[in-house]
The first five atom37 places (N, CA, C, CB, O) and aatype in JSON, in Angstrom:
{
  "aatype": [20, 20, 20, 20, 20, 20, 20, 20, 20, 20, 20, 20, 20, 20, 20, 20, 20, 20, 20, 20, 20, 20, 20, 20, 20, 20, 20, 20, 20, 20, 20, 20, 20, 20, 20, 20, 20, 20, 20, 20, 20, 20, 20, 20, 20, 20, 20, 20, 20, 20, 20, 20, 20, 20, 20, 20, 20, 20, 20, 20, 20, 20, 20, 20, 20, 20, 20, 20, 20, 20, 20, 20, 20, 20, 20, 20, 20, 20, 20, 20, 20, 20, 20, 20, 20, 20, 20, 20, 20, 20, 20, 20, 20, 20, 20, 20, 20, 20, 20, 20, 20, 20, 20, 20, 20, 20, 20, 20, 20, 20],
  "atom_mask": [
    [1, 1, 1, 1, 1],
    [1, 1, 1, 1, 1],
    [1, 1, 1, 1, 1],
    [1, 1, 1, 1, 1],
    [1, 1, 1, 1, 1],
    [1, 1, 1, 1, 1],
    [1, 1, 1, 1, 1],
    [1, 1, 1, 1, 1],
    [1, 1, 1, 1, 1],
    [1, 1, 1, 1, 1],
    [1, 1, 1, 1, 1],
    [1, 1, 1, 1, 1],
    [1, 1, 1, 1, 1],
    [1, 1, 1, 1, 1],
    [1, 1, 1, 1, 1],
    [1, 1, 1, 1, 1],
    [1, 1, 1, 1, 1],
    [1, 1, 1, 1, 1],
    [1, 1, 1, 1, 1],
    [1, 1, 1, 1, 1],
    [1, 1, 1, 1, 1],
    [1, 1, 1, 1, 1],
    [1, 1, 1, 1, 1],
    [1, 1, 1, 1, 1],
    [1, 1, 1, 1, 1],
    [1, 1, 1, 1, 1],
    [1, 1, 1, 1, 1],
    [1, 1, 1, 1, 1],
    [1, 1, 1, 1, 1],
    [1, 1, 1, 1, 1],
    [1, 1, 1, 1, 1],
    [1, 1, 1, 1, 1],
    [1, 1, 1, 1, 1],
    [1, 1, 1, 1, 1],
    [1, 1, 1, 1, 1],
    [1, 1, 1, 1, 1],
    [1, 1, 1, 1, 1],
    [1, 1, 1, 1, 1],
    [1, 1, 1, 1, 1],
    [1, 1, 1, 1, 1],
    [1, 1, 1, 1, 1],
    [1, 1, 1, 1, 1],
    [1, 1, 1, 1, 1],
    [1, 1, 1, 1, 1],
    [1, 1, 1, 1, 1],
    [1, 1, 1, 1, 1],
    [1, 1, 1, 1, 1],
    [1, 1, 1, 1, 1],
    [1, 1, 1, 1, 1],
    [1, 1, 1, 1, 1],
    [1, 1, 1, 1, 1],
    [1, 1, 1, 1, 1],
    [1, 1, 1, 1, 1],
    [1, 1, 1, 1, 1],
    [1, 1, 1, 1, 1],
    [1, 1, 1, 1, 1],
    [1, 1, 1, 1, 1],
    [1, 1, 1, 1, 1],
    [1, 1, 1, 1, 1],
    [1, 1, 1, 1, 1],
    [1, 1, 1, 1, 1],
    [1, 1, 1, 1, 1],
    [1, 1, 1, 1, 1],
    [1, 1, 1, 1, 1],
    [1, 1, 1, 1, 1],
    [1, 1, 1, 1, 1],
    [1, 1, 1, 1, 1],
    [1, 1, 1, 1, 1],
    [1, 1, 1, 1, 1],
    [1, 1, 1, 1, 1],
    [1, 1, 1, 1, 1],
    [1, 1, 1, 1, 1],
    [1, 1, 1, 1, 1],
    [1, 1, 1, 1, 1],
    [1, 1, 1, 1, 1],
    [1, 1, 1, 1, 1],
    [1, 1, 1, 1, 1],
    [1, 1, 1, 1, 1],
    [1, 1, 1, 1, 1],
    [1, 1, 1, 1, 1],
    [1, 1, 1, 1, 1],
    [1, 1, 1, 1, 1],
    [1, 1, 1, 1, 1],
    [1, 1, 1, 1, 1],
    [1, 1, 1, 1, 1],
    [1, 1, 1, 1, 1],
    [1, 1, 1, 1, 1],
    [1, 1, 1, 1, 1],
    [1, 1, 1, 1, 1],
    [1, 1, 1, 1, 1],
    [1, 1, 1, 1, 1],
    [1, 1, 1, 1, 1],
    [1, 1, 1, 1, 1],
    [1, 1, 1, 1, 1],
    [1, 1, 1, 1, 1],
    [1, 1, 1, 1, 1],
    [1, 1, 1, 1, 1],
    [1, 1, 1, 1, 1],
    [1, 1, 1, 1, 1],
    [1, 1, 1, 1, 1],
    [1, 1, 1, 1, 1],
    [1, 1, 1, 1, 1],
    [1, 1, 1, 1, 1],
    [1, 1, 1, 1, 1],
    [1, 1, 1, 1, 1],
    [1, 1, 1, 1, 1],
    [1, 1, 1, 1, 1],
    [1, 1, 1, 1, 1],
    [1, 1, 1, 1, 1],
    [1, 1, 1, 1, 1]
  ],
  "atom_positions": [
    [[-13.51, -128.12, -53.41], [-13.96, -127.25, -52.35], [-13.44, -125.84, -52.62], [-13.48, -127.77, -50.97], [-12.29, -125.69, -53.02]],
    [[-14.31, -124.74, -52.42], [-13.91, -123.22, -52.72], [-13.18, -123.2, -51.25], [-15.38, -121.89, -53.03], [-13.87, -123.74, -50.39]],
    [[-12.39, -122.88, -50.96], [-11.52, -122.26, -49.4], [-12.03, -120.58, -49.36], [-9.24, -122.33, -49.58], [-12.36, -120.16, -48.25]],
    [[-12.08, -119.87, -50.24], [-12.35, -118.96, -50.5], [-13.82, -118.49, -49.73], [-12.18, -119.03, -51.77], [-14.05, -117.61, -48.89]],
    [[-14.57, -119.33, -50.31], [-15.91, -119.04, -50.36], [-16.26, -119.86, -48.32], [-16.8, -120.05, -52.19], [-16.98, -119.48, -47.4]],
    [[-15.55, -120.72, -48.45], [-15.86, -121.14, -47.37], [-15.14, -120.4, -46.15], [-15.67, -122.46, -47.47], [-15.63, -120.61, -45.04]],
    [[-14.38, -119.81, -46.2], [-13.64, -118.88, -45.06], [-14.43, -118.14, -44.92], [-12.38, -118.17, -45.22], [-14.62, -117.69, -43.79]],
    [[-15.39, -117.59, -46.25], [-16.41, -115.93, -45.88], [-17.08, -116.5, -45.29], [-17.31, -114.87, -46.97], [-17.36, -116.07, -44.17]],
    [[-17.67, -117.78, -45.74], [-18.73, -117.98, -44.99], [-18.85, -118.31, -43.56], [-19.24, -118.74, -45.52], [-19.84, -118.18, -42.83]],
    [[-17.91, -118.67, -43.33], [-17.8, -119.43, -41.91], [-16.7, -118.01, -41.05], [-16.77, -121.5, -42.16], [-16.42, -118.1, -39.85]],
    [[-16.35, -117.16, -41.67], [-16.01, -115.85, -40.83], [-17.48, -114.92, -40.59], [-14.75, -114.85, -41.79], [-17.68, -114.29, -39.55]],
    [[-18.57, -114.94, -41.85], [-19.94, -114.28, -41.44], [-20.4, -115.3, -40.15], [-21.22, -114.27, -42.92], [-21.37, -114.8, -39.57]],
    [[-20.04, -116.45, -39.6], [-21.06, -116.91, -38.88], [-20.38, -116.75, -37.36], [-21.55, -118.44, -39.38], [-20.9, -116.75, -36.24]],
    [[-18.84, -116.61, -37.84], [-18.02, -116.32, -36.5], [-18.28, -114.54, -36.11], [-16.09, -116.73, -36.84], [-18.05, -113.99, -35.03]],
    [[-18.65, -114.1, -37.0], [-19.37, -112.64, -36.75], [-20.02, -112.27, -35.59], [-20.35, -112.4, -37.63], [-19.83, -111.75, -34.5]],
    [[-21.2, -112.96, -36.56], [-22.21, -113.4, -35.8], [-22.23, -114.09, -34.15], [-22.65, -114.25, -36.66], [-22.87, -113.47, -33.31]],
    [[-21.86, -114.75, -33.94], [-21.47, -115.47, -32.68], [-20.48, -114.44, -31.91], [-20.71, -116.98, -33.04], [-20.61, -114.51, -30.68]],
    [[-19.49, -113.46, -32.37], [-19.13, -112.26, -32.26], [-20.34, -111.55, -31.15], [-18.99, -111.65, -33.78], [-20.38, -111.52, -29.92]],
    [[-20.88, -111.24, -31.77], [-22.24, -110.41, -31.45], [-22.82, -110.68, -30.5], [-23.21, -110.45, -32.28], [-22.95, -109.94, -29.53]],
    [[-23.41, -112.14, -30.68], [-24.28, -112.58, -29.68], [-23.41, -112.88, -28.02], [-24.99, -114.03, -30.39], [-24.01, -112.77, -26.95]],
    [[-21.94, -113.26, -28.1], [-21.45, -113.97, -27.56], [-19.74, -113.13, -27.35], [-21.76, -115.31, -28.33], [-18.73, -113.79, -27.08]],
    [[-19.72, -111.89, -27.5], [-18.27, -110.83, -27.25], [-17.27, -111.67, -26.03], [-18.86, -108.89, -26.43], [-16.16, -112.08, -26.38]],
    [[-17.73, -111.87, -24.73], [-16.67, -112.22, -24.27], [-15.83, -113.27, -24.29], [-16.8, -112.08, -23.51], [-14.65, -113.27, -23.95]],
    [[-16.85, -114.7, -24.92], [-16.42, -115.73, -25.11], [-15.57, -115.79, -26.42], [-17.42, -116.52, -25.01], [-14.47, -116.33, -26.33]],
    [[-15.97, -115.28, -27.63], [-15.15, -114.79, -28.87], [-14.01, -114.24, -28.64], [-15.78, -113.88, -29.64], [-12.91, -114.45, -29.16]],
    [[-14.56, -112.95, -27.18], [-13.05, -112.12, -26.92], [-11.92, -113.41, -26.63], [-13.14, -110.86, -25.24], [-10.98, -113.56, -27.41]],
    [[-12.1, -114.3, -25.48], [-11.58, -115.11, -24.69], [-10.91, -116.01, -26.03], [-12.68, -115.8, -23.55], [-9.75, -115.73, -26.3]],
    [[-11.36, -116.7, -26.58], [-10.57, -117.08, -27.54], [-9.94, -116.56, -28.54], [-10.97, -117.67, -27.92], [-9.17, -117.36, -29.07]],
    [[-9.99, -115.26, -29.12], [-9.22, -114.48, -29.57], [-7.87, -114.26, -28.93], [-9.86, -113.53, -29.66], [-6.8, -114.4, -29.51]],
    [[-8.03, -113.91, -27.74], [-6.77, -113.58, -26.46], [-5.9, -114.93, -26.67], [-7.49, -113.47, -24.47], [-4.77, -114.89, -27.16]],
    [[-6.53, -116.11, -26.27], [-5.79, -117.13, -26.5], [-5.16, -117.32, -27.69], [-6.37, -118.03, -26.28], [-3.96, -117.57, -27.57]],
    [[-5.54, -117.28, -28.71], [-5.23, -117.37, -30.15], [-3.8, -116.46, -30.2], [-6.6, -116.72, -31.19], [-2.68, -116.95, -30.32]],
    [[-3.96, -115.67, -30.14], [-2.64, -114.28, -29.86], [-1.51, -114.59, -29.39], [-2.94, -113.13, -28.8], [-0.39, -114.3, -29.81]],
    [[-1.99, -115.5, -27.99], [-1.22, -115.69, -27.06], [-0.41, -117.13, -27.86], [-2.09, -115.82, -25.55], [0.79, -117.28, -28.07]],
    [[-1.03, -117.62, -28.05], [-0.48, -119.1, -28.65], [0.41, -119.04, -29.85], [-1.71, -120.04, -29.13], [1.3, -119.83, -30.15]],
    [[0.03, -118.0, -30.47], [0.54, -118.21, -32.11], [1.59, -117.11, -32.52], [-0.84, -118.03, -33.28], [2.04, -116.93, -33.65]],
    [[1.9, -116.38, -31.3], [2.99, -115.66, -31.47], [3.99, -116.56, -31.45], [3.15, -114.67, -30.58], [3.87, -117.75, -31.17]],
    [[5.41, -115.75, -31.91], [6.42, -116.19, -32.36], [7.24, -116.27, -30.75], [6.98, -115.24, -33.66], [7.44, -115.31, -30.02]],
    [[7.62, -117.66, -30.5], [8.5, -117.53, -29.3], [9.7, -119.01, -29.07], [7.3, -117.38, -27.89], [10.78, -118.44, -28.95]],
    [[9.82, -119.72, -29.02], [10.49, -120.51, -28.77], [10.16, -122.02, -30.32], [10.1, -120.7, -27.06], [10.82, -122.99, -30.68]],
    [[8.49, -121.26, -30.9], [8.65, -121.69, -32.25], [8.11, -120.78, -32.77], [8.19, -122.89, -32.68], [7.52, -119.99, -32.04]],
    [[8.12, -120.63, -33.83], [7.53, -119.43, -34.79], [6.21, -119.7, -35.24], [8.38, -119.17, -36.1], [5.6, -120.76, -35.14]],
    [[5.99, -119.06, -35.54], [4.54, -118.41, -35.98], [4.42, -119.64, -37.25], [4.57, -116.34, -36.64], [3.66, -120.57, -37.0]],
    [[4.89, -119.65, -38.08], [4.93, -120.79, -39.3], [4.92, -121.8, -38.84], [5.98, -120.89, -40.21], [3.95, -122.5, -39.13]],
    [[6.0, -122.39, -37.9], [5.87, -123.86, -37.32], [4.55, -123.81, -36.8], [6.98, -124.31, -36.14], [3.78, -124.47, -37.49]],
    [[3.98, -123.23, -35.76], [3.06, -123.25, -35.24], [1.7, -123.39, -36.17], [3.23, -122.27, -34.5], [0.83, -124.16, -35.76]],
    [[1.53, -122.86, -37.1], [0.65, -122.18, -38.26], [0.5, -124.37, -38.62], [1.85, -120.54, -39.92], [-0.48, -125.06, -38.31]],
    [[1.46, -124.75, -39.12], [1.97, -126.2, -39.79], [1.12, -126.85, -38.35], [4.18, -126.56, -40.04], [-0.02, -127.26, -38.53]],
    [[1.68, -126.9, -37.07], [0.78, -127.56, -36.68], [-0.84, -127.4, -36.12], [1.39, -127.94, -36.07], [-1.54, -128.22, -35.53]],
    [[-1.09, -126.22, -36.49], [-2.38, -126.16, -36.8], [-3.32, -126.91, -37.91], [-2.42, -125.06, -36.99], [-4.43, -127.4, -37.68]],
    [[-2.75, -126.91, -38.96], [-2.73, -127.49, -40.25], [-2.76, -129.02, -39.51], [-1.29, -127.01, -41.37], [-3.87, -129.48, -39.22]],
    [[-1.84, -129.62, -39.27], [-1.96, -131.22, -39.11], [-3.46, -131.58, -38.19], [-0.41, -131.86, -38.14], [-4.45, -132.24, -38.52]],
    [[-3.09, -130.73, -36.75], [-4.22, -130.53, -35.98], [-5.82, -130.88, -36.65], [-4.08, -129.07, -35.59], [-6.5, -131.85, -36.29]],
    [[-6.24, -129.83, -37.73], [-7.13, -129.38, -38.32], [-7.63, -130.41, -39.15], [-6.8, -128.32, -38.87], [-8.84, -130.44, -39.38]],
    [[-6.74, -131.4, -39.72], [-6.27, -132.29, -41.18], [-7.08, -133.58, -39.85], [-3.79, -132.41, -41.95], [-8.25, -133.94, -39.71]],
    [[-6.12, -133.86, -39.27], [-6.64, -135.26, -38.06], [-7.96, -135.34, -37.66], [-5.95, -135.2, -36.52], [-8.6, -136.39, -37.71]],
    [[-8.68, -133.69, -37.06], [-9.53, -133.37, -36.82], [-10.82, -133.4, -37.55], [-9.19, -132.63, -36.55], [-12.04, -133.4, -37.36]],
    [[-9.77, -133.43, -38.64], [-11.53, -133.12, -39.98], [-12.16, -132.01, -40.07], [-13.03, -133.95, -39.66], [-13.32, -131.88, -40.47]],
    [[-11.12, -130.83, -39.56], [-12.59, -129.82, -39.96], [-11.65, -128.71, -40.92], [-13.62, -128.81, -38.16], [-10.53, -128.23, -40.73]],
    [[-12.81, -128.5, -42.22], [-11.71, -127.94, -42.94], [-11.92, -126.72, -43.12], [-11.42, -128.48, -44.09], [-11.46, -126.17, -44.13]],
    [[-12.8, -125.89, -42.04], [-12.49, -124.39, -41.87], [-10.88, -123.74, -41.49], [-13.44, -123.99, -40.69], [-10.26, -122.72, -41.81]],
    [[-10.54, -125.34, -40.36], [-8.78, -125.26, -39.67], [-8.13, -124.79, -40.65], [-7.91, -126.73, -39.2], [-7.62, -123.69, -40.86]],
    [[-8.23, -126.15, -41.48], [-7.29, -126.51, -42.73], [-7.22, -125.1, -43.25], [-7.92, -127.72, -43.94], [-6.17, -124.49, -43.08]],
    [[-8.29, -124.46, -43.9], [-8.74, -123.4, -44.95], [-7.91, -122.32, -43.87], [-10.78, -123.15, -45.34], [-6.74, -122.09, -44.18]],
    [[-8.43, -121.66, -42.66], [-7.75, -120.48, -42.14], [-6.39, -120.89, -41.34], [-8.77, -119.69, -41.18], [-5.85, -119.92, -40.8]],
    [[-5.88, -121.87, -41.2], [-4.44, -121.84, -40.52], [-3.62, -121.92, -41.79], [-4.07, -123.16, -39.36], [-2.5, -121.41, -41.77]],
    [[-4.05, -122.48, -42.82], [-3.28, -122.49, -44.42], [-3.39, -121.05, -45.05], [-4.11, -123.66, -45.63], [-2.65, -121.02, -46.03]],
    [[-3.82, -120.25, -44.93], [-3.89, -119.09, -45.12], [-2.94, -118.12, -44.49], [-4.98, -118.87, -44.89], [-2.37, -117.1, -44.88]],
    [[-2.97, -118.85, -43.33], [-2.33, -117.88, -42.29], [-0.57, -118.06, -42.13], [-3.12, -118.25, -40.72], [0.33, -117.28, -41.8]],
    [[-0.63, -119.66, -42.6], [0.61, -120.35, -42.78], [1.47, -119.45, -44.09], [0.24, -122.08, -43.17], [2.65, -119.14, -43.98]],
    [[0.92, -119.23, -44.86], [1.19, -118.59, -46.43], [1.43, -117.46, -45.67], [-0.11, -118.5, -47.82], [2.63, -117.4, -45.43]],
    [[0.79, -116.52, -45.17], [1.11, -115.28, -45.0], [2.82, -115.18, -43.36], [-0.82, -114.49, -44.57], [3.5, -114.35, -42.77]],
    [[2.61, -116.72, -43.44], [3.8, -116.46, -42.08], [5.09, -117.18, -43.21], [3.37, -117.73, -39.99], [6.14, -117.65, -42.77]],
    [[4.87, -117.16, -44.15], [6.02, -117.42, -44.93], [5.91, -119.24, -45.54], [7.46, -117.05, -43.81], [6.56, -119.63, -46.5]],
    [[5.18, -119.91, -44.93], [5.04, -121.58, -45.08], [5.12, -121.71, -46.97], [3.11, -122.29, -44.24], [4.6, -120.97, -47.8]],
    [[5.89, -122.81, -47.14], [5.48, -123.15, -49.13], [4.96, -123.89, -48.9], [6.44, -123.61, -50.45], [4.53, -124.37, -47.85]],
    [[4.89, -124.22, -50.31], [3.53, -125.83, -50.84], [4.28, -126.77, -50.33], [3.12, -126.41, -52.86], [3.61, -127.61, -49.73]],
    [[5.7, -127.02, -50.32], [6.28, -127.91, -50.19], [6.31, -128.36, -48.16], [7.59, -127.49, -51.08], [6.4, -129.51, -47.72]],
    [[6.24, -127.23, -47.41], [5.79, -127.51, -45.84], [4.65, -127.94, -45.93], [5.76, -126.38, -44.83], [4.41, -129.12, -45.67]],
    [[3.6, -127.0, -46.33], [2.76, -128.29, -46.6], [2.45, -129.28, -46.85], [2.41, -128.41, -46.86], [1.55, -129.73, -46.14]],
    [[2.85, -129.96, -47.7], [2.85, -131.22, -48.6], [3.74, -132.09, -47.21], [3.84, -131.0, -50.51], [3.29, -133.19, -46.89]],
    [[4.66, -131.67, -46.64], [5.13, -132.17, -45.59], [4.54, -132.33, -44.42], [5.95, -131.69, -45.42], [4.57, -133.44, -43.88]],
    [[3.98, -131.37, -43.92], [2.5, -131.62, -42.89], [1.93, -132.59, -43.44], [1.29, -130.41, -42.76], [1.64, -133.57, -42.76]],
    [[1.78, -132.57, -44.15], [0.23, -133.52, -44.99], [0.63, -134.46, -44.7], [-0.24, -133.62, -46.69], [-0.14, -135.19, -44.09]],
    [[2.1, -134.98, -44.98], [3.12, -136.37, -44.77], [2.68, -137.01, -43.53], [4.86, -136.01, -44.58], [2.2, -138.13, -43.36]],
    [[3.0, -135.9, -42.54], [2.93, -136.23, -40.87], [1.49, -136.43, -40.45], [3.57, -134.93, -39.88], [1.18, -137.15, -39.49]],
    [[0.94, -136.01, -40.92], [-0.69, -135.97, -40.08], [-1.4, -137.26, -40.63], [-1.84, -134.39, -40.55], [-2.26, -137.89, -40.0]],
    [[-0.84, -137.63, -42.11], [-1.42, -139.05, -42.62], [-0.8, -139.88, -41.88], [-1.22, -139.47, -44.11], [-1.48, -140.75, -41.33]],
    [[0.97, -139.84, -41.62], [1.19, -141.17, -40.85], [0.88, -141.33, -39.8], [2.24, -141.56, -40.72], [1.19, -142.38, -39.23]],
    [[0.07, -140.23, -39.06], [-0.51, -140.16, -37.68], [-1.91, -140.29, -37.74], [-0.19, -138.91, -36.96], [-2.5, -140.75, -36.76]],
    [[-2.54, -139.95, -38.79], [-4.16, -140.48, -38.94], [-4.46, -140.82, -39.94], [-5.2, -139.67, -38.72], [-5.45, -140.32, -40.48]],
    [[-3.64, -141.93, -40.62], [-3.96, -142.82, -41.63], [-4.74, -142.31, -42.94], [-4.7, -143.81, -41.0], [-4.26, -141.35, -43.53]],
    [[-6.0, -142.93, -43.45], [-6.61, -142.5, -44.44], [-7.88, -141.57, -44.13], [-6.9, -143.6, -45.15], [-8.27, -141.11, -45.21]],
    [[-8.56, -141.17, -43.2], [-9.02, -140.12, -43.02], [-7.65, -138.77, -42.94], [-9.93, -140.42, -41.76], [-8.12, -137.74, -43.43]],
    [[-6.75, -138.64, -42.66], [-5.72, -137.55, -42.72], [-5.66, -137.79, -44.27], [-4.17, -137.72, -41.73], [-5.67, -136.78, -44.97]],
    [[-5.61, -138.71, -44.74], [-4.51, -138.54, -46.05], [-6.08, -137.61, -46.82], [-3.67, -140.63, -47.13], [-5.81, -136.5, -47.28]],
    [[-7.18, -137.94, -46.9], [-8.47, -137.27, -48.06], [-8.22, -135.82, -47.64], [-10.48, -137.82, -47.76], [-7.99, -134.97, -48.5]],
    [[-8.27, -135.43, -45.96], [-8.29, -133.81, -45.8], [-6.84, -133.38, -46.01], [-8.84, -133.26, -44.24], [-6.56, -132.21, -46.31]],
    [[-5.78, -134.5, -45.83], [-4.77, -133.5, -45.94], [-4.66, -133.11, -47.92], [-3.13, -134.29, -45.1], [-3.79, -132.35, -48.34]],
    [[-5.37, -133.58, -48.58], [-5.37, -133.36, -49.83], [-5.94, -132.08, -50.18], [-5.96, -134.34, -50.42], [-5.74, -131.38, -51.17]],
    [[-6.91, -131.85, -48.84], [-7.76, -130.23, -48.94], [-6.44, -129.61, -48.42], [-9.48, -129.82, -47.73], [-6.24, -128.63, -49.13]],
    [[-5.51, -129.72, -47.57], [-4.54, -128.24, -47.64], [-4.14, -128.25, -48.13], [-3.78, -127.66, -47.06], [-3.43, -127.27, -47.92]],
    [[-3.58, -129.01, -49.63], [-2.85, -128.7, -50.84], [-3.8, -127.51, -51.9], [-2.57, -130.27, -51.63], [-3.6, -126.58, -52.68]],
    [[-4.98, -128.35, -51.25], [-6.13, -127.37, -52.45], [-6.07, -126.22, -51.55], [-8.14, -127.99, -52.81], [-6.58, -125.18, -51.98]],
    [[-5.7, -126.2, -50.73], [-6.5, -124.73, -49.79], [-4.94, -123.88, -49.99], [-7.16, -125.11, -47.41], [-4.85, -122.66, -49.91]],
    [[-3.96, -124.64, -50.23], [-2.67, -123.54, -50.53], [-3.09, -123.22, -51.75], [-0.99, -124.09, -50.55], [-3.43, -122.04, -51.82]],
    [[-3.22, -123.95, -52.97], [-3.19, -123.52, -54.01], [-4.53, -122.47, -54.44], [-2.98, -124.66, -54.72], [-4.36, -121.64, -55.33]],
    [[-5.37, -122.55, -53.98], [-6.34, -121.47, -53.8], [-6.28, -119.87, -53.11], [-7.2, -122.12, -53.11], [-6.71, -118.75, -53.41]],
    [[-5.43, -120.52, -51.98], [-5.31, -119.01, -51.13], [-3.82, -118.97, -51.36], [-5.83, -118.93, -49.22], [-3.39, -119.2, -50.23]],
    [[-2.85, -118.83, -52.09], [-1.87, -118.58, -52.64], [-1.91, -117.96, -53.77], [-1.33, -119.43, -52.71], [-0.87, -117.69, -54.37]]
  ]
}
């Protein structure tokens, strides 16, 4: 999987929906802000459980932009690889195939 290619793409469509749809985009933006600031856990912890979140969930836009975001809040391969740990023993073998995409999605966007 490109992470790369798939973040543009799926940020052109959040654009888009941008456009058509400002306050509802605004509204979750606000939340996003609000959530992922640094306060009683940090921005990285938080970032990690986005990542597991995303991994359980199956959707690997999560995976691709909270692993990105994780890297830039300081997270290594090795927190990752540790998320990955937790989200498989919590969602078995569907976690374990995507959590294999946030290893690829660090090593890509790293």
């Amino acid at each position: 999987m490109d992470f790369k290619a798939l973040l543009a793409d799926t940020t052109a469509n959040t654009d888009e929906y941008r456009k058509i749809s400002p306050d509802g985009a605004k509204g979750f933006s606000t939340m996003h802000r609000a959530a992922m600031s640094n306060g009683a856990l940090s921005t990285k912890d938080k970032e990690l459980q986005c990542i597991a979140i995303g991994i359980i969930k199956q959707c690997n836009d999560c995976i691709g932009f909270h692993v990105r975001a994780a890297i830039k809040a300081g997270a290594t391969r090795e927190e990752i690889a540790e998320t990955v740990s937790v989200s498989i023993m919590m969602g078995g073998g569907p976690a374990y195939m995507y959590g294999s995409r946030a290893l690829q999605a660090f090593d890509q966007l790293s």
